[in-house]
C-alpha positions in Angstrom: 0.0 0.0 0.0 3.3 2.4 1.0 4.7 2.2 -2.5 1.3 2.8 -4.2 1.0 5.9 -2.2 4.4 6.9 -3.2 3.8 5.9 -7.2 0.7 8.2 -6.5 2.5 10.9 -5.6 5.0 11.2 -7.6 2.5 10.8 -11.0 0.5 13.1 -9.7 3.7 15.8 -8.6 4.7 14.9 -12.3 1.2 15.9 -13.9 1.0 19.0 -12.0 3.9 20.2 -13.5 2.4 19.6 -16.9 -0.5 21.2 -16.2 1.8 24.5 -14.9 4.0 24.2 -18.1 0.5 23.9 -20.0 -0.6 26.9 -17.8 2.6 28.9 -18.9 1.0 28.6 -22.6 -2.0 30.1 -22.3 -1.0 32.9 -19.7 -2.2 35.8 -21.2 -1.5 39.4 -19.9 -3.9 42.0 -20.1 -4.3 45.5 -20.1 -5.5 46.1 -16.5 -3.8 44.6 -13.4 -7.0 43.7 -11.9 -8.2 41.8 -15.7 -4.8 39.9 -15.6 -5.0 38.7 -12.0 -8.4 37.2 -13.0 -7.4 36.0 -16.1 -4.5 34.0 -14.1 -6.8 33.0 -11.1 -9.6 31.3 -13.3 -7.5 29.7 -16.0 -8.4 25.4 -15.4 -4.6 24.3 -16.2 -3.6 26.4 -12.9 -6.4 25.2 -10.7 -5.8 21.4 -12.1 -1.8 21.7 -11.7 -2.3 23.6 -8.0 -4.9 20.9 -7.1 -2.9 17.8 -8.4 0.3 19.5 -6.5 -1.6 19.7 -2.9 -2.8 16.2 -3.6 0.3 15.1 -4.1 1.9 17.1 -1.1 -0.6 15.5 1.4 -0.3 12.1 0.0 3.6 12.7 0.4 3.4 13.9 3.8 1.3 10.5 4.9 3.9 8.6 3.3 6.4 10.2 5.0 5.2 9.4 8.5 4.3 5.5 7.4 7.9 4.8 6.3 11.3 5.7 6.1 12.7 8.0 5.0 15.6 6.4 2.3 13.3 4.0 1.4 10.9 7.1 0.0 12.6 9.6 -1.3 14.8 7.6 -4.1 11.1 7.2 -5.5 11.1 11.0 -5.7 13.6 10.8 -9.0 10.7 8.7 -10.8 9.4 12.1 -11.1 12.0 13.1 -13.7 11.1 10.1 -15.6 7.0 10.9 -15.8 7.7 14.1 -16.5 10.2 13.4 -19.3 7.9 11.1 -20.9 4.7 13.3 -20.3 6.2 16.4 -21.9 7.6 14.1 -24.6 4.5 12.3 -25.5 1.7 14.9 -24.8 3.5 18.7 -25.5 6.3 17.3 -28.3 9.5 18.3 -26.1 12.6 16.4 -27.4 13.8 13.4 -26.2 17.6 12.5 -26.8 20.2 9.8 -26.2 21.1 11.6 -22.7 17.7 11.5 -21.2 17.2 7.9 -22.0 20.2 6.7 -20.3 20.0 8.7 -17.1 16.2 7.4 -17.2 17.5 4.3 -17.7 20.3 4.6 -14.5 17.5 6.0 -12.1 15.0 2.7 -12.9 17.8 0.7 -11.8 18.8 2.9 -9.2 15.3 3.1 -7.9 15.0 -0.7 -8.3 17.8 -1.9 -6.6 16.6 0.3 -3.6 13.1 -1.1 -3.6 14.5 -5.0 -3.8 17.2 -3.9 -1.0 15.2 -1.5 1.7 
């Protein structure tokens, strides 16, 4: 149950930051203060990208006080993996030879300390 907690987490750290990158895009600025700060406040990809990020945080926080601490945070660097993939597959960011190798040395890395905690 710990580790689907953490799994949880961590997709749903790694989806908020999509949804903020996706927020970036459509951040318009207007011509009053007061019509930007709205403009800001009700756009969906901020409120689903500040709502998957407090999910995430509280999730994180009861994981934290279930188990230790080295055995959760190497999950932590899964995040870079989601999020690589993620911005790959659904906004077309690149994808090169170096990113597949360190992805490659953090799933071992993050295996061997699941098989060994």
């Amino acid at each position: 149950m710990n580790l689907i907690l953490i799994l949880s987490s961590v997709f749903l750290n790694a989806m908020a930051q999509v949804f903020l990158k996706l927020w970036t895009w459509k951040l318009i600025l207007k011509e009053s203060y007061f019509d930007t700060i709205i403009s800001i406040l009700t756009n969906y990809f901020l409120i689903w990208g500040l709502s998957f990020y407090v999910i995430s945080v509280v999730i994180w926080i009861y994981v934290l006080s279930k188990v230790e601490v080295s055995y959760a945070y190497p999950f932590l660097s899964l995040w870079f993996i989601i999020v690589s993939f993620l911005w790959f597959f659904l906004l077309g960011e690149s994808m090169n030879m170096y990113k597949i190798l360190w992805i490659i040395f953090i799933v071992f890395w993050v295996i061997l300390i699941y098989k060994f905690s």
